[in-house]
matplotlib code that plots the C-alpha trace (Angstrom):
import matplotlib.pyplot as plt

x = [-26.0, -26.8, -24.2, -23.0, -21.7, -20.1, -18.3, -17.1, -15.9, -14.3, -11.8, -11.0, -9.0, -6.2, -4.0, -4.5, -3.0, -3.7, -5.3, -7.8, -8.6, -12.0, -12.8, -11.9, -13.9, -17.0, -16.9, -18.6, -17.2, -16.9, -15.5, -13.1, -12.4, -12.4, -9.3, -7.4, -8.0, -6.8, -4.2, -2.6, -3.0, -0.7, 1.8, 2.1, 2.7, 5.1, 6.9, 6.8, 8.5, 11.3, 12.1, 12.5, 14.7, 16.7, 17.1, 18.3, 20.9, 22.2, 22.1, 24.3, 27.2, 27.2, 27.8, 30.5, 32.2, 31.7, 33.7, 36.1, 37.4, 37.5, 40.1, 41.9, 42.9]
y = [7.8, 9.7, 9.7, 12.6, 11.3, 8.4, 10.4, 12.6, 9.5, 8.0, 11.0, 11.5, 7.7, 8.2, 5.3, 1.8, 1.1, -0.4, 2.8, 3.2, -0.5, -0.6, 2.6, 1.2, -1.7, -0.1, 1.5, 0.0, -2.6, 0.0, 2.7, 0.8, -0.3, 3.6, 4.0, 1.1, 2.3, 5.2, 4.3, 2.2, 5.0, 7.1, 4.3, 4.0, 7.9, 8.3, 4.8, 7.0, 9.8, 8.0, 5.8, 8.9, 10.2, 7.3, 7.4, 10.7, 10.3, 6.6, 9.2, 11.6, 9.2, 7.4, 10.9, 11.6, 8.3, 8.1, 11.3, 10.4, 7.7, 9.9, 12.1, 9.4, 8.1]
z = [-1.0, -4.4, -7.4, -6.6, -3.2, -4.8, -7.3, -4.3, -2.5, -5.6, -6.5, -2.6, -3.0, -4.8, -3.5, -2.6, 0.8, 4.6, 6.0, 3.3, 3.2, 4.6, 2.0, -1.1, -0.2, 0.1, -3.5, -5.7, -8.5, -10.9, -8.7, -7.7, -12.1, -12.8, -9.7, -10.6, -14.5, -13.9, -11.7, -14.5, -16.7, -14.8, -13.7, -18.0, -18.3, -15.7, -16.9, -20.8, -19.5, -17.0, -20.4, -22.4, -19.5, -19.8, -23.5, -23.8, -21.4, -22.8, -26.3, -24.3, -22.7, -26.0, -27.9, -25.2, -25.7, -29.2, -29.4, -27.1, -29.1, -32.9, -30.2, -29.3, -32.7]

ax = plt.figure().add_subplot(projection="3d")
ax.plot(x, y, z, "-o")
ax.set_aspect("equal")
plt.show()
């Protein structure tokens, strides 16, 4: 195989799981570095944005409540 094949192979795993066992074991050592890499890279954006989520809505029932209780009084 030429680079260009392994780089071809590389991008065509995306996930690490029982059907693509035997694939991801025959990529080389850092193939299979650059996957999980970039598979952590992701997992930390997507963990970013569902904190963010979070956030704003904790700022949003806290506004609510907050307001709720300068009513009652």
């Amino acid at each position: 195989m030429n680079k260009k094949q392994k780089v071809l192979k590389a991008k065509k795993l995306t996930t690490f799981n029982k059907k693509n066992l035997n694939n991801w074991m025959n990529l080389t050592k850092k193939e299979r570095y650059n996957l999980s890499k970039q598979d952590s890279i992701n997992y930390m954006d997507r963990r970013k944005l569902l904190l963010d989520e979070i956030r704003t809505e904790y700022k949003k029932i806290s506004r609510k409540n907050s307001e709720r209780k300068i009513k009652k009084k």
